[in-house]
C-alpha positions as a Markdown table, in Angstrom:
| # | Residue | x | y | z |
|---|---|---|---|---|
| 1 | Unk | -13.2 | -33.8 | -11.4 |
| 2 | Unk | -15.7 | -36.2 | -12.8 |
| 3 | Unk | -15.9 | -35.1 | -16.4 |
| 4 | Unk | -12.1 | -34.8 | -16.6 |
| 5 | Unk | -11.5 | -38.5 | -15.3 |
| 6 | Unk | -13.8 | -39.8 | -17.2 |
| 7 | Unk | -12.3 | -37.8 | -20.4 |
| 8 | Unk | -8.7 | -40.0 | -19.7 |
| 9 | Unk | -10.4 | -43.3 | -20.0 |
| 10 | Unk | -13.3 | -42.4 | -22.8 |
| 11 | Unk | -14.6 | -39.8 | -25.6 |
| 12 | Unk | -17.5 | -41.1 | -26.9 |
| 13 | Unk | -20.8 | -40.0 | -27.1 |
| 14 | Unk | -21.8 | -38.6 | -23.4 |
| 15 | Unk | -25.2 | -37.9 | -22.0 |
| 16 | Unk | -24.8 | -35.9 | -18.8 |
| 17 | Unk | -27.8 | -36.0 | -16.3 |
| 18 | Unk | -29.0 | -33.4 | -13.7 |
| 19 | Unk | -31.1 | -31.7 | -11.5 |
| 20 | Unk | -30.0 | -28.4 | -12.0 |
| 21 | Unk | -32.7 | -27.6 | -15.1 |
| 22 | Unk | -30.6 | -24.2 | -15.8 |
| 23 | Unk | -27.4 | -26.1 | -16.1 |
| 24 | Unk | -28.7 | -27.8 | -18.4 |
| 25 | Unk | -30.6 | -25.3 | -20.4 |
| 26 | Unk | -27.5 | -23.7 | -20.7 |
| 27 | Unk | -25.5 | -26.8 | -21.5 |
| 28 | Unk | -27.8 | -27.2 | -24.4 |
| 29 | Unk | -27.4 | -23.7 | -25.8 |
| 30 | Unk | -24.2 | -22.5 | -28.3 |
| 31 | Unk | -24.1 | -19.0 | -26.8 |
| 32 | Unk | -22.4 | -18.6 | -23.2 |
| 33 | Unk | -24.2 | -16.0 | -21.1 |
| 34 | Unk | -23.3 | -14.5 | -17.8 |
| 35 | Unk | -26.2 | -16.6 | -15.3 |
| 36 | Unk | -25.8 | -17.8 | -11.8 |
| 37 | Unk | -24.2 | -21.0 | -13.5 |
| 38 | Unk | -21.7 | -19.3 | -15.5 |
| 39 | Unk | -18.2 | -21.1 | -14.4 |
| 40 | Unk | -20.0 | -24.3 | -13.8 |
| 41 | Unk | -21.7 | -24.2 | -17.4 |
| 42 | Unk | -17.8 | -23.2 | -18.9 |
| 43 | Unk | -15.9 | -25.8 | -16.9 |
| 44 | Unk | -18.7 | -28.7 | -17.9 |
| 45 | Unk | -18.4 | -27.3 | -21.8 |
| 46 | Unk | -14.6 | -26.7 | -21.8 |
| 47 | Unk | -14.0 | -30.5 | -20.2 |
| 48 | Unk | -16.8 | -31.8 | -22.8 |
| 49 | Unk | -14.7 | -30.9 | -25.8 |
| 50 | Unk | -13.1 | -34.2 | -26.3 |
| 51 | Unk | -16.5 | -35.6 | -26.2 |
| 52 | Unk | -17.8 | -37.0 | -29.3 |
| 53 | Unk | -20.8 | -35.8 | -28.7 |
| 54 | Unk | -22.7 | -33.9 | -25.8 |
| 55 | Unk | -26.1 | -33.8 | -24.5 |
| 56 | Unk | -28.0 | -32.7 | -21.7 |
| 57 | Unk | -30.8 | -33.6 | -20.0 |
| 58 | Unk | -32.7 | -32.2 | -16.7 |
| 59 | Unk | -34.2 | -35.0 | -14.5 |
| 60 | Unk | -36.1 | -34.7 | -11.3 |
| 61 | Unk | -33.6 | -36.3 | -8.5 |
| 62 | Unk | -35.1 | -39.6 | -8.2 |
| 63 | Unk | -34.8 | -40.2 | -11.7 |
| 64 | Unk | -31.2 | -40.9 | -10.6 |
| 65 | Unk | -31.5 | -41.9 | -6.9 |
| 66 | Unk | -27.7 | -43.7 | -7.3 |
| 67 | Unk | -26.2 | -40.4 | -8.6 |
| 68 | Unk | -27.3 | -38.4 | -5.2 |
| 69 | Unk | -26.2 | -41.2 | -3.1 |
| 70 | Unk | -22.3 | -41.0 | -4.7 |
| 71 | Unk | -22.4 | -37.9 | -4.3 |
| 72 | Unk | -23.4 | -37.9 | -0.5 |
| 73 | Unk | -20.9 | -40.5 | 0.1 |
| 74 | Unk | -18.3 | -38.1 | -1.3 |
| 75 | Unk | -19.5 | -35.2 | 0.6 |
| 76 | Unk | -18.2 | -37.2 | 4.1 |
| 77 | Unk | -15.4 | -39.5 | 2.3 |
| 78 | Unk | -12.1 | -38.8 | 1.2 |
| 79 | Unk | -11.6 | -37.9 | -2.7 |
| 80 | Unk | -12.0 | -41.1 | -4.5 |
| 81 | Unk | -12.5 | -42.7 | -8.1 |
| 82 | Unk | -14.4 | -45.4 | -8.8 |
| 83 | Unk | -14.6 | -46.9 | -11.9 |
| 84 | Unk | -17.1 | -49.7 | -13.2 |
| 85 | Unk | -18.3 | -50.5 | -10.1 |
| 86 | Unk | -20.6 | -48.7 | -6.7 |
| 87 | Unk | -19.8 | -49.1 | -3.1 |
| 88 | Unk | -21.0 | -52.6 | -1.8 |
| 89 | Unk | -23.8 | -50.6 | 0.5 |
| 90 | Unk | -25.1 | -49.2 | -3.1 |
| 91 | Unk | -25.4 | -52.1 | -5.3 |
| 92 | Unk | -29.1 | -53.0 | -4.5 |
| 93 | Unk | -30.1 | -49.1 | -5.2 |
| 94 | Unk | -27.8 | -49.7 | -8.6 |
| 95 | Unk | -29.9 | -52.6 | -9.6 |
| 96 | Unk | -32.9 | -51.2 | -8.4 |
| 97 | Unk | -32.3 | -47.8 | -11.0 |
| 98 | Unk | -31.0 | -50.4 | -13.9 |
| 99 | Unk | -34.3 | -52.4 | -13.6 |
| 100 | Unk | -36.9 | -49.5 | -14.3 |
């Protein structure tokens, strides 16, 4: 849901970040196989299309501490969309990851 809201409102270059080091392995690679990741790998690549450009990166999970935290919140919150901006209670972990 992330990738295609984002693809309304932009279609630059995007850099997408994660902790999953076989997603992105298999981002990064031309040739779909059949792994694990399969649908999660097509659904990320088919979305990414109108994308400038792609790239993907593996990071360990407190390379992007704000990333996990959104997506807790979401796990116990209603669908939402936010856009430009972080929940008040994550603003100081926002500044904190902008400031390394």
């Amino acid at each position: 849901m992330g990738l295609v809201s984002l693809s309304r409102l932009y279609q630059g270059p995007l850099i997408i970040e994660t902790d999953n080091k076989m997603v992105a392995n298999e981002l990064g690679q031309a040739r779909s196989n059949r792994s694990r990741c399969f649908w999660v790998v097509c659904e990320i690549k088919n979305t990414s299309r109108v994308f400038s450009s792609v790239r993907a990166k593996a990071i360990i999970r407190e390379q992007n501490c704000l990333a996990h935290e959104l997506a807790a919140k979401a796990r116990w919150h209603e669908d939402s969309l936010i856009i430009a901006d972080v929940p008040e209670e994550l603003r100081s972990l926002m500044l904190s990851e902008c400031t390394k």
